[in-house]
N, C-alpha and C positions, 0 to 999 in steps of 0.2 A: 888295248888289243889293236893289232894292225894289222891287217886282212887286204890279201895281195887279188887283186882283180884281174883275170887275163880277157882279153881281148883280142882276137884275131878278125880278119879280112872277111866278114857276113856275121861275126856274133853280133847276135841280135836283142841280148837279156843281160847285159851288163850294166846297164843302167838300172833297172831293176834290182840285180845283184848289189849295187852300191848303197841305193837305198834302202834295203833290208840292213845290209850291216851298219847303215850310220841310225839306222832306227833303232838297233841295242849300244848306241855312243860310240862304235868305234872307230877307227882311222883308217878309211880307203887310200891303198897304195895302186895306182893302176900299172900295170905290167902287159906291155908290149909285147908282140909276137916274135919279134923280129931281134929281141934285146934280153940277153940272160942279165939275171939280178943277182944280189947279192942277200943271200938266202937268210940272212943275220938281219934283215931289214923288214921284215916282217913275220909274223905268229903261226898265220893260215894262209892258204891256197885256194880261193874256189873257182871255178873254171865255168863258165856260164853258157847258158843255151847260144842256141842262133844255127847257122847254116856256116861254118867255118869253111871258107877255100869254096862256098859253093856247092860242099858236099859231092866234091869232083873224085871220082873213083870212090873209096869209101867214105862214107861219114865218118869226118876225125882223123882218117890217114893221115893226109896234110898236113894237119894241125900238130898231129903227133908228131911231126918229124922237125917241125919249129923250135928255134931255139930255144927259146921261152921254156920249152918243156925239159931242156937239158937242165935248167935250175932248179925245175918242177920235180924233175924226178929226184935230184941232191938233196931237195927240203925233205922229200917222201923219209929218205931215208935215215932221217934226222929224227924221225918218228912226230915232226911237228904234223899237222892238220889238211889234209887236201880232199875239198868237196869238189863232185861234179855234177851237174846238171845239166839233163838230157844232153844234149851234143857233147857235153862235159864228158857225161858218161860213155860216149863213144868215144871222144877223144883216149880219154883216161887206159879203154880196154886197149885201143890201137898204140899206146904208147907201151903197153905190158905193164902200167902199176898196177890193174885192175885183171881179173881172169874172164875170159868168155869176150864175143861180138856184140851189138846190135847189127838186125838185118830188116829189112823190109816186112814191116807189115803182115802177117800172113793174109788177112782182105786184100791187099794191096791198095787202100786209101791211108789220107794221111783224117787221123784221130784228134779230134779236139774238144775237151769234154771233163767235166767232173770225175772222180774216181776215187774210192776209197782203199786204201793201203793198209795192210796188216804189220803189223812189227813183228820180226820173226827173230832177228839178233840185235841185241844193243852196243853203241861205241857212246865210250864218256867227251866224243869230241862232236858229236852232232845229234839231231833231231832228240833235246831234251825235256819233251813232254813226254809226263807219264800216260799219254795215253794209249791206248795198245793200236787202236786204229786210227787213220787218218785222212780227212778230205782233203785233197789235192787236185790241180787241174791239169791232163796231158792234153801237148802237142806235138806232135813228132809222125812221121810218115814210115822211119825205121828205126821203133824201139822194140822189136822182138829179139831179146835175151836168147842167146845161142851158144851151147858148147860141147863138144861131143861125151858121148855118156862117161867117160873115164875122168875129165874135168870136172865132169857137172857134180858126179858123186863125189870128188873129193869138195868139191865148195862144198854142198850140202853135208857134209861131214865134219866139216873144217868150222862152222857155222858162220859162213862167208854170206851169207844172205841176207842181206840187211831187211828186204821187206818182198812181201809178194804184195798183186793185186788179187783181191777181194772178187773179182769177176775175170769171165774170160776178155781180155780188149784185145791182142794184136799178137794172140800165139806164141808167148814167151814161154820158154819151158819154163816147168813148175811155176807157173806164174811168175817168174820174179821180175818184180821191179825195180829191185836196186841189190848191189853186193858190195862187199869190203874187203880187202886184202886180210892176208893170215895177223896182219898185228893190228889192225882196225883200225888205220889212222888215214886209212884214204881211200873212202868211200865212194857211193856216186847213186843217184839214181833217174831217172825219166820224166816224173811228175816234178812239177815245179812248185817248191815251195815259194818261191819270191812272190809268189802271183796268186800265194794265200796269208797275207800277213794279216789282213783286220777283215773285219765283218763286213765294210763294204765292196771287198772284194768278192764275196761271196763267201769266205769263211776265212778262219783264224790259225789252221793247224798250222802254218808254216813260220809262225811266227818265234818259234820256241827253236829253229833248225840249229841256228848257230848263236 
């Protein structure tokens, strides 16, 4: 398995990302911001946290508009594997593979904290523990899930929802903390699994993601 790493200008959980995936044996490809790939050159796509571009106008605008992402999007549609996490997932929505924003916070601080996640839809391409719940840890200052009601109900319909949070954290509609495109092959959610792989991280759910 070969698993493409993106990297832009403030991501800041890529190294983490590499080390999750060389922890189930597979081959990190790292893939530049600035540099389309050749999409036949690796399996998966995961798009990792940090503060991309600064987080200058939106979280992930930028980023979205990167070329990197014009490869990103050709894999998508290949129906091969694209994970995002947290900035991923902003990225991801601002690019249009994903439906819906993140926006600021409704507190308006930025959240750092344990959390537990409910499985609401399954994909055969990520988070393959059977367990129906999940401890995981957020960071992020604008991960509230936003879409106006004619979107939201078609995801909730479509069952685009990969997971809600278990608790109210930062005003996301219907809770949700992560969603999937209509063919489930490119995902994304807020909480970081990377930064739950073993016990002494404080827990083990994230170890099973990819």
């Amino acid at each position: 398995m070969k698993v493409g790493v993106v990297t832009f200008p403030g991501t800041n959980c890529d190294q983490d990302v590499v080390k999750m995936a060389q922890a189930h044996g597979y081959q990190v490809v790292p893939l530049w911001h600035k540099d389309h790939f050749d999409i036949n050159t690796v399996n998966m796509v995961i798009i990792p946290g940090g503060f991309s571009y600064g987080d200058y106008l939106r979280c992930g605008a930028l980023a979205a508009r990167s070329p990197v992402m014009a490869s990103v999007k050709e894999l998508a549609k290949t129906g091969k594997p694209v994970l995002g996490i947290c900035n991923g997932f902003q990225i991801l929505c601002e690019a249009g593979l994903l439906p819906g924003v993140l926006v600021r916070n409704d507190h308006g601080h930025f959240i750092d904290k344990w959390t537990v996640i409910e499985t609401v839809s399954t994909t055969t391409h990520f988070a393959k523990s059977d367990k129906k719940t999940l401890k995981l840890p957020v960071a992020h200052g604008e991960g509230r899930f936003f879409a106006d009601k004619p979107e939201l109900d078609k995801i909730e319909e479509q069952g685009q929802v990969w997971f809600r949070y278990t608790e109210k954290i930062n005003g996301s509609l219907n809770n949700i903390a992560g969603v999937m495109n209509k063919e489930k092959n490119v995902a994304a959610l807020m909480p970081h699994p990377e930064r739950a792989m073993f016990d002494w991280m404080g827990g083990s759910d994230g170890f099973k993601f990819i």
